[in-house]
N, C-alpha and C positions, 0 to 999 in steps of 0.2 A: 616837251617830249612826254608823250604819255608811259606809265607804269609797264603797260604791257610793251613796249618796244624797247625795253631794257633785257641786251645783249647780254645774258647773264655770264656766258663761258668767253665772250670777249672782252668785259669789263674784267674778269675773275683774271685774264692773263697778263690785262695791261699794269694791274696793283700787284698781283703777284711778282711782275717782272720789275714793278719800282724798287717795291721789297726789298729784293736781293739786289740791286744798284745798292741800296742806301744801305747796305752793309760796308763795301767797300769805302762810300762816298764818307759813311760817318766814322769808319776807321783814319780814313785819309782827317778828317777835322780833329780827332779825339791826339792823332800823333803831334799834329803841328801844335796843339795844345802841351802835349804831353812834352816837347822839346825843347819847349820855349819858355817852361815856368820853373819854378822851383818845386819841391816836394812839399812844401807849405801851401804855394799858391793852387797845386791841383789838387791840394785838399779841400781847398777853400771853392774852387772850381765844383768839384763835386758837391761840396756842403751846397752849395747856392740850388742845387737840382736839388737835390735830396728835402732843402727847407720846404722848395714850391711848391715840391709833390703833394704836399698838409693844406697847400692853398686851391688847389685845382681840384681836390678829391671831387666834389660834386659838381665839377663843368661840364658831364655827362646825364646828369638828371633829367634836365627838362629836357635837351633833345631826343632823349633816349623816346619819348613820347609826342613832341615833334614830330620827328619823325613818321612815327607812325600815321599820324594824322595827313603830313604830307603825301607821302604815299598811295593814301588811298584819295587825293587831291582837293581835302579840305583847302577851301581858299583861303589865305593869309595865314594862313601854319608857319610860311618860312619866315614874310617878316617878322611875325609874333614871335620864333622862337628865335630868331635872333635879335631881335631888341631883348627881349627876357633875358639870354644869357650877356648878354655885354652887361645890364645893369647888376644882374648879379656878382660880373666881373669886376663891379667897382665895389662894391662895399668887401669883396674878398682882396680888391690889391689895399684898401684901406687899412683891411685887417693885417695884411702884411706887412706894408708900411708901420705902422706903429709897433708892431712887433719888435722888429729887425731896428728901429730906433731905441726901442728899452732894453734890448738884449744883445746886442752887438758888442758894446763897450765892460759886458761883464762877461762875454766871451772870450773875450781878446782879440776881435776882429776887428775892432773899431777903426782901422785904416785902412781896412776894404769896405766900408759903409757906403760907401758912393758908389760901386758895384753892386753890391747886393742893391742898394735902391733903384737903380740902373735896371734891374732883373724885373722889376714892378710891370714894365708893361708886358713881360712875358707873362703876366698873369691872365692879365683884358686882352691878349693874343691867344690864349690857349683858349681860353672860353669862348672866341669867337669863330676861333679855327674849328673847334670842336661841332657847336653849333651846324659851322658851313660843310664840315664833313659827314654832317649825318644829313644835310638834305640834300647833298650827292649824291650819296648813297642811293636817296629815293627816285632821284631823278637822273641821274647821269653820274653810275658807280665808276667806270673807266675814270672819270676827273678825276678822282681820287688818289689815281697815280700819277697822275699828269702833273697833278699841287705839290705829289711831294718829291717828283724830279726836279722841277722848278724851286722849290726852299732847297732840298740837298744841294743840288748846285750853282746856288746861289749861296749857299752860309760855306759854302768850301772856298767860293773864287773871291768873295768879303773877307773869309778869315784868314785868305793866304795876306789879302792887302793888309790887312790890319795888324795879324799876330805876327806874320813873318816882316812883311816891308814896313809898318810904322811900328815895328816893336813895343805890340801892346797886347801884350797874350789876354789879360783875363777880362779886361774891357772890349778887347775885339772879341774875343769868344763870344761873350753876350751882346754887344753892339751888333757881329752879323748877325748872331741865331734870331736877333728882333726883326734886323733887315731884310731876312728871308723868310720870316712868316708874313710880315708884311705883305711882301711879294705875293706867296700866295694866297694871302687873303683878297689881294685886289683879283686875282686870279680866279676864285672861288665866287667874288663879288658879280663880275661878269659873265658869269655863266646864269645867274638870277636878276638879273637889271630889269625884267620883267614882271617877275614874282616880288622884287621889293616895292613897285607903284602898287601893291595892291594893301589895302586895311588894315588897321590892326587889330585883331579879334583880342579882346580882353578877355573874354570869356574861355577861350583857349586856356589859359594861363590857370583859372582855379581848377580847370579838369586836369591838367598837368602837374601840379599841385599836390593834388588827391595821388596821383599814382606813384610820385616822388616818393612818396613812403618806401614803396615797395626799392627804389633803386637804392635809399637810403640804408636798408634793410641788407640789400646784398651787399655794398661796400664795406658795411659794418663785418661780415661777414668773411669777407674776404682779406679784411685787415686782421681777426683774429686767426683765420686761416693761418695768413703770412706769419704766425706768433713764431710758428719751426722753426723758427729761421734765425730767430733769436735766439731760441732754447739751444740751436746747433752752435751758435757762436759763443753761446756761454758756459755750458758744458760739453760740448765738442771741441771750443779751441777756436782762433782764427784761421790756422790751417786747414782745419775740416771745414769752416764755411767757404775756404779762398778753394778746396778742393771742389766742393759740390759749384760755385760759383764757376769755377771753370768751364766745368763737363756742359753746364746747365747753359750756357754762351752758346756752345757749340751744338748743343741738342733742339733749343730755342727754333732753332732756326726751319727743322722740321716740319714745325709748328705752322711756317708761312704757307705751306702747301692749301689751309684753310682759305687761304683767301681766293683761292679760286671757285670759290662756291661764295664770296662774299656780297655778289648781287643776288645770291639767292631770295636772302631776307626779305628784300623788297619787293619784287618780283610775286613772291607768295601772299605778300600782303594786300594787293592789287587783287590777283587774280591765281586760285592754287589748280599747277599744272603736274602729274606726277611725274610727266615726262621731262621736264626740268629737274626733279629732284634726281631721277634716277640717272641723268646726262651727269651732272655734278657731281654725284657721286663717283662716278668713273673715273673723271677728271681729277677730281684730288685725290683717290689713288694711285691711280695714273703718276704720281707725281709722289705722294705721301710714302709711298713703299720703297720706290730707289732710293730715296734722303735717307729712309732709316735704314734700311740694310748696308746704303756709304758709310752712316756715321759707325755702324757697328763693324766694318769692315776694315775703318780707316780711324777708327777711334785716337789710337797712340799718336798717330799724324797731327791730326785734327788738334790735340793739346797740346802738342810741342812747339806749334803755330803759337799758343801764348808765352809758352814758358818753357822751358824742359825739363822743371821741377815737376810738372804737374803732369806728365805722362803716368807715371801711379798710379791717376785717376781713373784709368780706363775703365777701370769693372762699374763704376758713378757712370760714368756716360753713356755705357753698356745698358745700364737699367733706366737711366734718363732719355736714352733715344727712344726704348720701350712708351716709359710715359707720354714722350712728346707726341707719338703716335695715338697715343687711346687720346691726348687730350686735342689733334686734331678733331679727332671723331666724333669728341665731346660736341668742339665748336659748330661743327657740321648737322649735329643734330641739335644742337642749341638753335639755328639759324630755320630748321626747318621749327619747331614748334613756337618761337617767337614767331615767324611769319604766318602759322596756321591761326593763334589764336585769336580771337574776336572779341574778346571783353571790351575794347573800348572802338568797335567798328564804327558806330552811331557817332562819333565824337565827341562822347558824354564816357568817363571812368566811373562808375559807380564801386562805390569802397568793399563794400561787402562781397559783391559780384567777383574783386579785383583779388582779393585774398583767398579764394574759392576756386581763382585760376591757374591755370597751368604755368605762366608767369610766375607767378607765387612759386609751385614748386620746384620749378626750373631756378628760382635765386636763392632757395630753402637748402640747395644739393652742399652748396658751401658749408653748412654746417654740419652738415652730416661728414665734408672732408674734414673739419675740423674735429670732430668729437671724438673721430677714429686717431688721425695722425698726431695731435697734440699730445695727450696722456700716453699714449704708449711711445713717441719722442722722449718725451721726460724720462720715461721708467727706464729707456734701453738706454739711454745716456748716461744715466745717471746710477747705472749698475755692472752695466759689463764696457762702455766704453773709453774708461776715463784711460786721459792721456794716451788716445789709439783715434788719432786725427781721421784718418784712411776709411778706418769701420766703421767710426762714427758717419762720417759721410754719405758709407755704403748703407749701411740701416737705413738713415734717414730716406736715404733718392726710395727704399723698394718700401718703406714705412709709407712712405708718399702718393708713389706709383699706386700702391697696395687701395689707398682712398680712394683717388683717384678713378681704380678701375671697378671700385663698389658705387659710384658717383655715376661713371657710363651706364654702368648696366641698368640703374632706376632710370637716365634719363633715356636708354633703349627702348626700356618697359613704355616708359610715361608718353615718348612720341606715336610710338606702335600703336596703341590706345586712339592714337590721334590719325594716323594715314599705314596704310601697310605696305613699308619699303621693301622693295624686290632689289634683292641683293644680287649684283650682275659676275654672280660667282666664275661664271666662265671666265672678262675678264682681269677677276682677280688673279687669278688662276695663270693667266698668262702675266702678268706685272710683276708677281712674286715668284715665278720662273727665269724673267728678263733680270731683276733684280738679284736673284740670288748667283746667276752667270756673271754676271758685273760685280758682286762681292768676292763671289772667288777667284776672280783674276782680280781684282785689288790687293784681297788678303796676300797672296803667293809671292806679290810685288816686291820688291825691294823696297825699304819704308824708307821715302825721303825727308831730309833733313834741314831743309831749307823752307820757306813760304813756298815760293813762285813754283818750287816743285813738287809740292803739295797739293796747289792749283790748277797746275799742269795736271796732274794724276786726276785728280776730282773733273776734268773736262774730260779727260779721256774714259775717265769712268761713264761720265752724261752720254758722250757719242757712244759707246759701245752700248748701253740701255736702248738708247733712244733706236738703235740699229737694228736691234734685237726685236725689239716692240714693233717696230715698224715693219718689220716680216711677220707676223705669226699676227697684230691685232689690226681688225677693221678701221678701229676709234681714231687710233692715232692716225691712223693712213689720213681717214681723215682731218685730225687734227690741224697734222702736217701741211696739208695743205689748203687748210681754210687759211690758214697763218700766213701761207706763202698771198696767196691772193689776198690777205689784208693789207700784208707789206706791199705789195702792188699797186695796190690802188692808193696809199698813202703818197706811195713815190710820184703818181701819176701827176695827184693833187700839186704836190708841192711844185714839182718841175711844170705843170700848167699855169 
């Protein structure tokens, strides 16, 4: 498949819609975990993720650039970066392995060693998955959801056998999650059985190399970012982190509306169309505006669904649904100036060139969040919030938000420089009307107290939007039923 025949708002709906499956699918695995263990062993559960997460940080690197090359159909991009990334994946499970053998027994975990070593190939998994998911991306971005229906419901109908029927909660946990990457890596494998008979460019590899700095540069970046988070937990209290953790769950989610713009990337990097960007743009509004005005509508709901402690939190996820919207916008124009820029068009990164780029400033914004939200985190913590969980939490989400939205505005500035986006304020215009109708018959609602009635509320909230919209906008009419006619045609397929 060539670049340009990449369905940008049909791939964006089909990830989009895995997305939100794999909310529920990874609830459903997180409970049969959570039921089935003790309070030690889901700590241990967790500590196993939380280790890996130190070993995966750079299985993003080289295909980050990969990628790139693929895209515009450098030949043998794909195999080269995926053999690159799996041998990087060995000397990083090696690292871990010896790790988790020197430090386990002075942990006192030392009788779940055999689990955590168990977890190893979730390493040379994630590295390789990672790889296969960015040359989806370039070549057939819908797989992308299709891989990860296929893992979700596969590590769910594994872990009911395993944790529920051979009652093995923390070895089935990780025994399916391996089972079901698998799965879709053969999944992922098959869609390039073509692209892997081809070369393997070595040469590749030192230009990818070269521009690794640059991703190495923003991880770094984004780990000190994350420092908040600490400074919340250690002058805020664990309450004030499990408060912001809450809201920040629930607000998260927002955030998926980006991926409907998520074959943008590629797409731009091929071949730049502005009528694609400005279609896209529609489209996660379209979609970006009702999530927020629900979450702020239905806020109280929304946390009671975890706990009923953490209703409290409502003014945190008030200000965090906020965030989750400017950092859609973020992602949205992150996708447009990654895909415009050209420094490494030729297949050649030159370093000087690469620092000089809009790349560069595009992973340079992270510090600038951090230089704002860290210091003054500390200062307001550690002066007016002590032992006041609540305020603390709230400071932090709008101390956050607060970077955050100095972060949009440079990378507003920095794309605008690059393409001049025509903002289809009309209809905005009508989405934040649809939306704000749907908020106030939610608010007025009677606040239910259950899940399922929560869910209930939140679908009736979707039909009344989507009803709404579908009178007064063009877009969606047609949306509506470009959808209807794809489901059509799928069904055809199949029953033929």
């Amino acid at each position: 498949m060539s670049n340009n025949e990449i369905r940008v708002q049909y791939s964006g709906f089909i990830i989009f819609a895995a997305k939100f499956l794999s909310i529920f699918t990874g609830l459903t695995f997180q409970l049969m975990i959570a039921r089935s263990v003790t309070l030690e062993e889901y700590g241990i559960w967790f500590n196993i993720n939380d280790v890996l997460l130190y070993f995966v940080l750079f299985s993003s690197v080289l295909p980050f650039w990969a990628m790139r090359f693929a895209a515009r159909g450098a030949r043998g991009a794909i195999k080269t970066g995926i053999l690159a990334n799996v041998l990087l994946s060995l000397v990083s499970a090696v690292f871990y392995s010896v790790t988790v053998k020197l430090t386990a027994p002075m942990l006192g975990v030392g009788k779940y060693i055999s689990i955590y070593m168990l977890a190893t190939f979730l390493i040379i998994q994630y590295y390789l998955v990672t790889a296969l998911e960015e040359f989806s991306r370039a070549r057939k971005p819908q797989a992308l959801g299709y891989g990860l229906l296929i893992s979700e419901l596969t590590r769910v109908i594994f872990g009911y056998i395993t944790i529920i029927g051979y009652g093995e909660p923390l070895r089935g946990a990780v025994a399916s999650t391996i089972l079901a990457v698998a799965v879709q890596v053969v999944y992922y494998i098959s869609i390039f059985k073509d692209e892997l008979r081809e070369r393997v460019e070595w040469g590749y590899i030192k230009e990818w190399i070269k521009g690794s700095v640059l991703n190495i540069y923003s991880i770094v970046g984004s780990q000190i970012a994350n420092f908040v988070f600490i400074i919340l937990f250690t002058y805020g209290g664990e309450k004030a982190r499990g408060y912001y953790g809450a809201a920040a769950q629930i607000s998260t989610v927002i955030t998926y509306s980006s991926f409907l713009a998520f074959a943008l990337y590629p797409k731009l990097l091929s071949k730049r169309n502005d009528q694609d960007i400005i279609q896209s743009l529609k489209t996660v509004l379209m979609f970006a505006l009702p999530m927020t005005f629900g979450a702020l509508s239905m806020a109280d709901s929304y946390l009671a669904m975890l706990r009923s402690e953490y209703r409290i939190a409502q003014p945190v996820l008030t200000v965090l649904a906020f965030d989750a919207f400017i950092a859609t916008m973020c992602n949205f124009l992150s996708f447009i100036l990654y895909g415009l820029e050209r420094v490494d068009e030729k297949a050649d990164i030159p370093f000087l060139k690469l620092i000089r780029s809009r790349i560069f400033m595009g992973f340079s914004l992270v510090y600038l969040q951090a230089a704002i939200s860290l210091p003054l985190t500390f200062y307001i913590l550690t002066t007016y919030c002590q032992a006041q969980p609540l305020q603390a939490a709230l400071l932090v989400a709008i101390i956050n938000s607060s970077a955050r939205f100095a972060t949009f505005i440079i990378l507003y500035l920095i794309v605008k420089r690059m393409i001049s986006i025509k903002i289809p304020w009309e209809n905005v215009i009508k989405y934040a009307l649809a939306s704000a109708v749907m908020a106030s018959v939610l608010y007025i609602m009677p606040k239910p107290e259950r899940i399922h009635q929560t869910l209930g509320l939140t679908a009736l909230g979707g039909v009344m939007y989507v009803g709404i919209t579908y009178m007064i906008d063009n877009e969606c009419r047609k949306l509506i039923w470009n959808a209807w006619h794809e489901i059509k045609v799928k069904l055809g397929i199949i029953v033929s």
